[in-house]
C-alpha positions as CSV (number, residue, x, y, z in Angstrom):
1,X,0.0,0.0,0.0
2,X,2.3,2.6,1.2
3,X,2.7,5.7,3.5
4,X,3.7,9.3,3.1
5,X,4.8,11.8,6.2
6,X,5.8,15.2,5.8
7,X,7.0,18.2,7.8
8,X,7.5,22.1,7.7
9,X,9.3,23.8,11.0
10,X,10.3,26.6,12.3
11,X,13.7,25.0,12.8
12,X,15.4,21.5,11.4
13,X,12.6,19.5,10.7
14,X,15.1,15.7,10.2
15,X,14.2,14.0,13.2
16,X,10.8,14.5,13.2
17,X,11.3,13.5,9.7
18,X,13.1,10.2,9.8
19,X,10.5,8.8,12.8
20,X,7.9,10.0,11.3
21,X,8.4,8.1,8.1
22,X,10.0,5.2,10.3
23,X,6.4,5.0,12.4
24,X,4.8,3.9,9.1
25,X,7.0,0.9,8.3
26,X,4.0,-1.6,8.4
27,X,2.7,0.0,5.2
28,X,5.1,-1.3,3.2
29,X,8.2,-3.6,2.1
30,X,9.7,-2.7,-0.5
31,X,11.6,1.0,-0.7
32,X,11.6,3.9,1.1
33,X,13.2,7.9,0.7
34,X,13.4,10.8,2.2
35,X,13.8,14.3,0.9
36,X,14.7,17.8,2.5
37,X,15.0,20.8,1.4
38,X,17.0,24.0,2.2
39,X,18.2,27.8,1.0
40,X,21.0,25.1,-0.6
41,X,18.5,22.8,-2.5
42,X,17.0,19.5,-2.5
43,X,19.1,16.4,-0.7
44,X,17.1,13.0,-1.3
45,X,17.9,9.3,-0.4
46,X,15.9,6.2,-1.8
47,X,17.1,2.4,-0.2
48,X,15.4,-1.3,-0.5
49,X,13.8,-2.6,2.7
50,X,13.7,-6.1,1.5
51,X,16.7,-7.4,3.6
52,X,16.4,-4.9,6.5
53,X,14.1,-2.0,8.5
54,X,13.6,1.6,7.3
55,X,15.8,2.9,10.3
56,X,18.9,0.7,10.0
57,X,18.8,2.0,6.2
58,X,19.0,5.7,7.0
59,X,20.3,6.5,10.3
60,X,23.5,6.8,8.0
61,X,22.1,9.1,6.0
62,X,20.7,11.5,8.5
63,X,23.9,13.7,9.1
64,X,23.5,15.0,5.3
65,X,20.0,16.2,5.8
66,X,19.4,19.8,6.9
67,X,16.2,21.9,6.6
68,X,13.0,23.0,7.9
69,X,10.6,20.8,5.5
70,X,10.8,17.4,4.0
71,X,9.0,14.4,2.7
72,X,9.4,11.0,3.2
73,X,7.4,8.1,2.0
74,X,7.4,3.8,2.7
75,X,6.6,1.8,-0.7
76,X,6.0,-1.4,-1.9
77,X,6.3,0.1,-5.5
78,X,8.3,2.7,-7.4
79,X,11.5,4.3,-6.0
80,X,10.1,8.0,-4.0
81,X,10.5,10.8,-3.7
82,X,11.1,11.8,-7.7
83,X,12.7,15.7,-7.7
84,X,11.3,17.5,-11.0
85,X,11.9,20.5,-12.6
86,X,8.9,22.9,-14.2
87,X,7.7,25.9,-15.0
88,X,6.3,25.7,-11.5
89,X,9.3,25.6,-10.0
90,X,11.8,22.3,-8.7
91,X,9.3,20.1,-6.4
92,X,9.8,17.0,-5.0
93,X,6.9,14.3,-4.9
94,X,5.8,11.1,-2.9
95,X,2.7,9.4,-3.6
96,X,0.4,6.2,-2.2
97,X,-1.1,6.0,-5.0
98,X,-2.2,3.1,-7.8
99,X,-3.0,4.0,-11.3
100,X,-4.6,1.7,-13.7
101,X,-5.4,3.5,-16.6
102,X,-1.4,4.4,-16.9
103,X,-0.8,2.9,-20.1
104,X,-3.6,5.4,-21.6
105,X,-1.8,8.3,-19.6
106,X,1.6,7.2,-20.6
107,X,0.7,6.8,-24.3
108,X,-0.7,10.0,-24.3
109,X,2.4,12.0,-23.1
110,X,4.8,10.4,-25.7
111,X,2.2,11.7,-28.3
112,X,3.4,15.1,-26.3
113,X,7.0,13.9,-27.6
114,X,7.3,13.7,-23.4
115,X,9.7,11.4,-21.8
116,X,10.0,9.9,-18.3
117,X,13.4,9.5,-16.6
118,X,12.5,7.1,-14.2
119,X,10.8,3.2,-14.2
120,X,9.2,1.8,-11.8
121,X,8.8,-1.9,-11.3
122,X,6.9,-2.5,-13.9
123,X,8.0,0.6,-16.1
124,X,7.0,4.2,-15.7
125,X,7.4,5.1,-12.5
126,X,3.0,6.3,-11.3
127,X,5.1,9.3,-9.0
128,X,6.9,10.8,-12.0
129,X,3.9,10.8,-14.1
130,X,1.9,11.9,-11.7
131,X,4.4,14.8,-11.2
132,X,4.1,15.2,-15.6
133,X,0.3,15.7,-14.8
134,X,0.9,18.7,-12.3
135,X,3.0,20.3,-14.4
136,X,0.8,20.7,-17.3
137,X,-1.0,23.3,-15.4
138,X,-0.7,26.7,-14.1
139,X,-0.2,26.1,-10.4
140,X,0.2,23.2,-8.1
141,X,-3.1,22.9,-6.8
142,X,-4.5,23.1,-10.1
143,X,-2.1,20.5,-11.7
144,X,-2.9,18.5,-8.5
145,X,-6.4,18.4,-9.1
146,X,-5.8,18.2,-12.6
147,X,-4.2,14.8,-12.1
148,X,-5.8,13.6,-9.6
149,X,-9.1,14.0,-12.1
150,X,-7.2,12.4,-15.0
151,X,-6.0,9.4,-12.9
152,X,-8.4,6.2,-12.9
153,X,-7.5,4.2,-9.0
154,X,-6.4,6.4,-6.2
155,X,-3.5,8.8,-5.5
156,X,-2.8,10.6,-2.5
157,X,0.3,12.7,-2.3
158,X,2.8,15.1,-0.8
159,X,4.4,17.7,-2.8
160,X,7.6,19.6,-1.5
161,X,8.0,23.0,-2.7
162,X,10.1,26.7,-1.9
163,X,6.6,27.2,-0.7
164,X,5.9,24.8,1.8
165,X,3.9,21.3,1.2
166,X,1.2,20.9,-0.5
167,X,-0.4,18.0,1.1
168,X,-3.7,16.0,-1.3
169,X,-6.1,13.5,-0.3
170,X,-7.3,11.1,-3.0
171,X,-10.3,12.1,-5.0
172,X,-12.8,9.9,-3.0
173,X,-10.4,9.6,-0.3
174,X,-9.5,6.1,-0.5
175,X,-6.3,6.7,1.5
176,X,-6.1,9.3,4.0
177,X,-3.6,12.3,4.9
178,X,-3.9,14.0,8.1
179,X,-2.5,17.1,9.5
180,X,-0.6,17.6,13.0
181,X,0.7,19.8,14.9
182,X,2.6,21.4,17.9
183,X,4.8,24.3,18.6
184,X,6.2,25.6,15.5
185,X,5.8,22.6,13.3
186,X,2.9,21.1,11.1
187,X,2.9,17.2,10.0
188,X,1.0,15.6,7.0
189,X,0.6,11.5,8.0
190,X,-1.2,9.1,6.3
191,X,-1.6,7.8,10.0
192,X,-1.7,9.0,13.1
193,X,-0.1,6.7,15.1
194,X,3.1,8.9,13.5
195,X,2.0,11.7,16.2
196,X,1.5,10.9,19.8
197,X,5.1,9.7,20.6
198,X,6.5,13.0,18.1
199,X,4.9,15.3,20.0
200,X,1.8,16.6,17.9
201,X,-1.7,16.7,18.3
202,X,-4.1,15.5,15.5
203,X,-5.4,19.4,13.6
204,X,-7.2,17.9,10.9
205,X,-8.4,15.3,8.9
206,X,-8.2,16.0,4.9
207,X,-11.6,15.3,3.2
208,X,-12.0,14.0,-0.6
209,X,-9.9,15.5,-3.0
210,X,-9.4,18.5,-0.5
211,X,-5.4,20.2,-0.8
212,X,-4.0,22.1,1.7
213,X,-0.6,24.3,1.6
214,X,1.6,23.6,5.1
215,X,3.9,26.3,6.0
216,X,5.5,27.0,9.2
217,X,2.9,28.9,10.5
218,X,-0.4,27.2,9.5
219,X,-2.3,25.4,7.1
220,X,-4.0,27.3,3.7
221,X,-6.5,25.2,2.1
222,X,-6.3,25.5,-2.0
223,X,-9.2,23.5,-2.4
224,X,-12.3,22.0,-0.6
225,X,-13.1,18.7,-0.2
226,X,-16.1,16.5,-2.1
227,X,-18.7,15.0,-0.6
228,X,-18.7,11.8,-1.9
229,X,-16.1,9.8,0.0
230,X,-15.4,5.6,-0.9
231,X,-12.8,5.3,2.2
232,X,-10.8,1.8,1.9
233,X,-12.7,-0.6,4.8
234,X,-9.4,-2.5,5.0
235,X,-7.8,0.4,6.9
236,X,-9.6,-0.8,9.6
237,X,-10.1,-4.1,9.8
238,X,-6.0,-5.0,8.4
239,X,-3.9,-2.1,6.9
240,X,-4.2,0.2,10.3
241,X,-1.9,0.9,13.0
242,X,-4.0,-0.3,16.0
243,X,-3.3,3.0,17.5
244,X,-4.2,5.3,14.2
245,X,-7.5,7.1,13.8
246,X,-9.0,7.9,10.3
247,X,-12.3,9.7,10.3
248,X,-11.5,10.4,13.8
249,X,-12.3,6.6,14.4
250,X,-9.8,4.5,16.3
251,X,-8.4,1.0,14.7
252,X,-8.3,-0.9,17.7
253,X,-11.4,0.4,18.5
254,X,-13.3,-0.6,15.4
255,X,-11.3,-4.2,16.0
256,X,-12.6,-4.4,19.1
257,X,-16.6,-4.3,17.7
258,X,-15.9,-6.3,14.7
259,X,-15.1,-9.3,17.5
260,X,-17.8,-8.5,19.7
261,X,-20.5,-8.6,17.0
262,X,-18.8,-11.9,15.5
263,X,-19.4,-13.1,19.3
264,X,-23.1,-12.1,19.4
265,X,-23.9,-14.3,16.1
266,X,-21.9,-17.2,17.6
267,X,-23.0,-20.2,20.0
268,X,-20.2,-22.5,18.9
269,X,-18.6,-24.0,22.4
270,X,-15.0,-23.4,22.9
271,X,-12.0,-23.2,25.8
272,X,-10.4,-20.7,24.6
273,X,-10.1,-17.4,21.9
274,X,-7.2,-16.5,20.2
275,X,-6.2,-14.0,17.3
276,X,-4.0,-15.0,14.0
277,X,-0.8,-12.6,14.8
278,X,-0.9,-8.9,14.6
279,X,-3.9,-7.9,12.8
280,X,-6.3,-10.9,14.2
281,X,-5.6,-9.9,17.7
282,X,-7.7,-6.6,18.2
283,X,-10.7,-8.8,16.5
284,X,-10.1,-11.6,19.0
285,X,-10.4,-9.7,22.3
286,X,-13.1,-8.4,21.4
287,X,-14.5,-11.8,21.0
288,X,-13.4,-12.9,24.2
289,X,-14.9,-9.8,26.4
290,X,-18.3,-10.4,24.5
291,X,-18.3,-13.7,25.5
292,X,-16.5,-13.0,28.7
293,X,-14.3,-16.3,27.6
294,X,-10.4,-16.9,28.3
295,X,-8.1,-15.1,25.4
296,X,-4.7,-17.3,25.4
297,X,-2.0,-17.5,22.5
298,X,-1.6,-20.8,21.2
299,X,0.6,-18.7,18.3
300,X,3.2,-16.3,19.4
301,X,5.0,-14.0,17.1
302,X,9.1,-13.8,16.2
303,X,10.3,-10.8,14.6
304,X,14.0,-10.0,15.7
305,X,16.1,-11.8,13.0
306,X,12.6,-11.6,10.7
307,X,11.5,-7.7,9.9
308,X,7.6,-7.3,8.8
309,X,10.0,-5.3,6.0
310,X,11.4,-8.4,5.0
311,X,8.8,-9.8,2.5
312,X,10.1,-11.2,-0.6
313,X,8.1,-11.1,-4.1
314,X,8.3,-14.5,-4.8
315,X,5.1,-15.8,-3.5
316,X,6.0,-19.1,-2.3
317,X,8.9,-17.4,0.0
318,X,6.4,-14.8,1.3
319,X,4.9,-17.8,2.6
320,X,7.8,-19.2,4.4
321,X,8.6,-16.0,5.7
322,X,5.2,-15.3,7.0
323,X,5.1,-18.9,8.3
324,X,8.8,-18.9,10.0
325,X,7.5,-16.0,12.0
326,X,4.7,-17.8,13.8
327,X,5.8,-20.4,16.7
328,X,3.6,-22.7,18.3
329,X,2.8,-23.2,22.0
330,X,2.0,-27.0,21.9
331,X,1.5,-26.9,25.7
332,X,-1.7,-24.6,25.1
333,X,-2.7,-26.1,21.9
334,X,-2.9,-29.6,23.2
335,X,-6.6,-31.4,23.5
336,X,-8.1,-27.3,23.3
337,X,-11.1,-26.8,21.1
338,X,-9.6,-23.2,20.0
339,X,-11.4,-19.9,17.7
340,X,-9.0,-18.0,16.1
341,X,-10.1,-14.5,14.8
342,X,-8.3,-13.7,11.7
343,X,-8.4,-10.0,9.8
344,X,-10.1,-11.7,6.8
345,X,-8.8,-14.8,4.5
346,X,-7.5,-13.6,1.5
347,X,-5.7,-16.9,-0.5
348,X,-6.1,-19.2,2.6
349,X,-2.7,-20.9,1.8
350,X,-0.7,-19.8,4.8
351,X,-3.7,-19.9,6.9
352,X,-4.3,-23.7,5.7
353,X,-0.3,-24.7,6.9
354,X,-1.1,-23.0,10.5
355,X,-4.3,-25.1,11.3
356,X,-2.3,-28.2,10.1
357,X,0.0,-26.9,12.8
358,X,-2.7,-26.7,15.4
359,X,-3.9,-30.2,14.5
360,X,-0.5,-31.6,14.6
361,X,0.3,-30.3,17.9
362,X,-2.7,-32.3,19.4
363,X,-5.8,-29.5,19.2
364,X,-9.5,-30.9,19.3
365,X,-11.3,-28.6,16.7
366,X,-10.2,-25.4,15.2
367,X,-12.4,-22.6,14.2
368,X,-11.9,-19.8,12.7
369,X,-14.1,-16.3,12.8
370,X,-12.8,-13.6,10.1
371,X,-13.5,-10.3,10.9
372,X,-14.9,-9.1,7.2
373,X,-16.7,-10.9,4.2
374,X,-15.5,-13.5,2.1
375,X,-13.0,-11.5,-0.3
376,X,-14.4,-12.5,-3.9
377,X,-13.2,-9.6,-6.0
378,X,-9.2,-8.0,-6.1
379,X,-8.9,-4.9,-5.4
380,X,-9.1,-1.8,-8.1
381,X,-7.8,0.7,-6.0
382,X,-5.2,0.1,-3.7
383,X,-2.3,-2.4,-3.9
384,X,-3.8,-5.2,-2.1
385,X,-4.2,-8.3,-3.5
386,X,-3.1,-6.6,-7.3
387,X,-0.6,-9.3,-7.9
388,X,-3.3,-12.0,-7.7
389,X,-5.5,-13.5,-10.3
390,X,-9.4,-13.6,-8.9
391,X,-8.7,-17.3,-8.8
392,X,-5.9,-17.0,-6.6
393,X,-8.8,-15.6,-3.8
394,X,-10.0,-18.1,-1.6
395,X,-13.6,-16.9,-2.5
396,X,-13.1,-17.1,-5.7
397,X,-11.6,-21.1,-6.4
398,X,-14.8,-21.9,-4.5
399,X,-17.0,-20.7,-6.4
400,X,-15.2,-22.2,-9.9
401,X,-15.7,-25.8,-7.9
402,X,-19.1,-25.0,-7.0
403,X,-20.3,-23.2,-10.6
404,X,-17.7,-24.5,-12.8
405,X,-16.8,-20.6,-13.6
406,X,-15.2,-18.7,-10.8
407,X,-17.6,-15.2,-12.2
408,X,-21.4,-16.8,-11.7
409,X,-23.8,-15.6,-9.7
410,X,-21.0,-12.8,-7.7
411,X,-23.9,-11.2,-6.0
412,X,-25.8,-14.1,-4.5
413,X,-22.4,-15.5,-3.5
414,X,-21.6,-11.9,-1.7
415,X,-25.1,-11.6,0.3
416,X,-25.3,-13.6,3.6
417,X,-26.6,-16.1,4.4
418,X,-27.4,-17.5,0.9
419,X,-27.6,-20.7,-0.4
420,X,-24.9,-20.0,-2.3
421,X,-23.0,-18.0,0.2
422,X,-23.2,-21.0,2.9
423,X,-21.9,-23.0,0.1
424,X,-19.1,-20.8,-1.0
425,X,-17.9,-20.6,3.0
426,X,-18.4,-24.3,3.2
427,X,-16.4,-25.5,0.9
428,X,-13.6,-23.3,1.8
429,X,-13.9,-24.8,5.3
430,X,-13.2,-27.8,3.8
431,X,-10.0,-26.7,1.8
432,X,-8.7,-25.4,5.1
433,X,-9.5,-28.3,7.2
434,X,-11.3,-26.1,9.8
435,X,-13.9,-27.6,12.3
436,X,-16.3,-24.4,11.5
437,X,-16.0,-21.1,9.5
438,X,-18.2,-17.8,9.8
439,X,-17.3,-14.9,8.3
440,X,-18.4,-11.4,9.5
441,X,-21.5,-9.8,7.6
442,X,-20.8,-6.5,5.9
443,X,-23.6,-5.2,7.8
444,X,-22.0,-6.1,10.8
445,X,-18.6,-4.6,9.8
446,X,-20.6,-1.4,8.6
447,X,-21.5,-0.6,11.7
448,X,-18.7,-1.6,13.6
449,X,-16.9,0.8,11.7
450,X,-19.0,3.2,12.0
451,X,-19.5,5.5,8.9
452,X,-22.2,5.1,6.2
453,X,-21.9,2.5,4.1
454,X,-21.9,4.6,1.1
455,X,-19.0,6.5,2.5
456,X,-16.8,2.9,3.2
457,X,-15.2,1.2,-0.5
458,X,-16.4,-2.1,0.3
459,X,-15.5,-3.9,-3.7
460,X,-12.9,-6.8,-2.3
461,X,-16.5,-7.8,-0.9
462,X,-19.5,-7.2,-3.0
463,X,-18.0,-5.6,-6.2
464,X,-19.3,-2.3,-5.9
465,X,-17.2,0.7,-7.7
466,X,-17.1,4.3,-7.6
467,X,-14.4,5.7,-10.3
């Protein structure tokens, strides 16, 4: 997915900087950069964080930084943050952002006789072009809104300029940017768990397609934001920092209600509730206080010598990786009829090896309780799930076994509680070798979120689309 933080200051904004950025490593795994600039110019530094953590990486780097505003940004795409020059002046630009119509966009600037400078893992790299797009335009926030228009997915971006940074919120807000503050110094996040330990207080939460100018002694807005608003659901229930807040609504929080209201449509009988490690955990407790039922960790988690940074490509590594950092507790697991919540099941192939684990290591029955609906449709906005065919979704190979096609019937198979529904969760029960599977109601996640459902992007789950 990605993050972006920025910061203008009175004085040298580097530290704040360099944690801030640091503070949103679970966003992504693959590169990170920072950028500063000064009455000398622009310094910048890009490294991989395949083999090691954002800070190792750049605590080198830090004593050549100097200046009261900088960008930084964590990727799991294109090498950020791309300096350009314009007619608007030299900017530098970092951007969560994916762009699927950028062939079209692409094609259309070589008509231009334009050229791109940088590639991006899978050729033009989505910053620079988004930066192209900008500087077609008279100002920034026009060209911002200019591209952000022009752009079919999501972008959200940070754009570093003599003038301060001009902080933008996707068009229908799919990502968010929020602004902090404290004494002498404004911060753009895309979470706020950045803040607290920094020192700032949350001033603002952009809207839709809203811009804002940051300079060292306030925030201008440039442009309003929309009403319509298709925030991503998965912020909540898998991407967040349990102790970030978007829409002023707390992660940990929203994990909490999604387990409770799993609890209140269960009866199954259990010793004990656990959570799948990080994500599942929040989801789990708040199983286990609604059903006022012993939480225990039959799973622990082991990330010294094994980074959440370091996540190969290669699929079948990833699951290796993701498996090597999960140790069982045979001693708990033993004779234990055991519920795992889990964040949602996406493939269900590392998930399948783990309750092989569990059965191994002696346990009676193992059920598991996801905290969203049965994923049947890859995401079109965000970079989750993008590198997997619709087959490769666990939702998805069920209904090819049930239907013969893995695209009939998509709606009854997203409602609850259908015929074909049950059907679809049963037979990926089955697959998984689990004693029972229930997956969480959109409904149910709706309001445990809290926002209307016209406001939340709910397409991994029923297939609905704003563009």
């Amino acid at each position: 997915m990605g993050g972006i933080f920025g910061k203008v200051s009175k004085d040298d904004c580097v530290s704040d900087l360099f944690y801030g950025t640091d503070y949103l490593s679970h966003l992504g795994t693959r590169r990170g950069g920072l950028a500063v600039l000064n009455s000398d110019g622009f310094t910048r530094s890009i490294h991989s964080l395949e083999s090691s953590y954002f800070r190792t990486k750049f605590e080198p780097d830090l004593p050549m930084f100097h200046g009261n505003k900088g960008i930084g940004v964590i990727s799991d795409n294109e090498d950020q943050p791309i300096l350009i020059s314009s007619h608007l002046g030299t900017f530098g630009i970092v951007t969560v952002s994916k762009i699927n119509n950028i062939a079209e966009l692409s094609e259309e600037a070589f008509k231009k006789n334009k050229h791109f400078g940088e590639t991006g893992t899978v050729g033009i790299n989505p910053s620079e072009l988004v930066a192209m797009l900008i500087s077609e335009q008279g100002s920034f926030e026009e060209g911002i809104a200019y591209a952000q228009e022009a752009i079919k997915g999501s972008c959200s971006m940070l754009l570093l300029t003599k003038e301060g940074i001009f902080a933008a919120r996707d068009k229908l807000g799919r990502t968010p940017i929020i602004i902090g503050k404290k004494d002498g110094a404004y911060a753009a996040s895309s979470e706020t768990c950045a803040f607290p330990n920094l020192g700032y207080e949350i001033d603002k939460y952009l809207g839709p397609g809203e811009i804002i100018l940051i300079k060292e002694d306030g925030c201008e807005q440039k442009k309003k934001p929309g009403e319509a608003m298709q925030v991503c659901s998965f912020l909540w229930v898998y991407y967040g920092y349990p102790a970030s807040s978007y829409e002023g609504i707390n992660v940990e929080e929203v994990r909490y209600r999604c387990g409770n209201a799993l609890a209140k449509n269960d009866d199954v009988d259990i010793d004990f509730v656990s959570g799948i490690p990080d994500s599942g955990i929040g989801h789990a407790l708040g199983y286990a206080n609604e059903k006022r039922i012993k939480y225990r960790r039959p799973f622990v988690k082991y990330t010294p010598t094994w980074p959440r940074s370091f996540m190969p490509q290669n699929q079948e590594v990833r699951d290796l990786v993701a498996s090597m950092k999960l140790i069982p507790v045979k001693e708990l697991i033993k004779d234990q009829k055991i519920l795992f919540c889990e964040d949602s099941i996406v493939r269900g192939t590392q998930l399948q090896d783990n309750i092989q684990i569990l059965f191994d290591c002696g346990a009676k029955e193992v059920h598991m309780r996801p905290a969203c609906p049965t994923l049947i449709h890859p995401c079109e906005f965000l970079n989750f799930s993008t590198s997997r065919s619709t087959l490769d979704l666990a939702g998805r190979k069920a209904i090819l076994e049930l239907e013969g096609k893995e695209d009939a019937h998509l709606d009854e198979y997203a409602t609850a509680g259908t015929e074909r529904n049950l059907a679809m969760i049963d037979n990926i029960r089955k697959r998984l070798k689990l004693t029972s599977l229930k997956f969480q109601p959109m409904d149910a996640l709706v309001q445990a979120i809290g926002l209307p459902k016209e406001k939340l992007c709910t397409h991994c789950w029923d297939g609905s689309s704003y563009f």
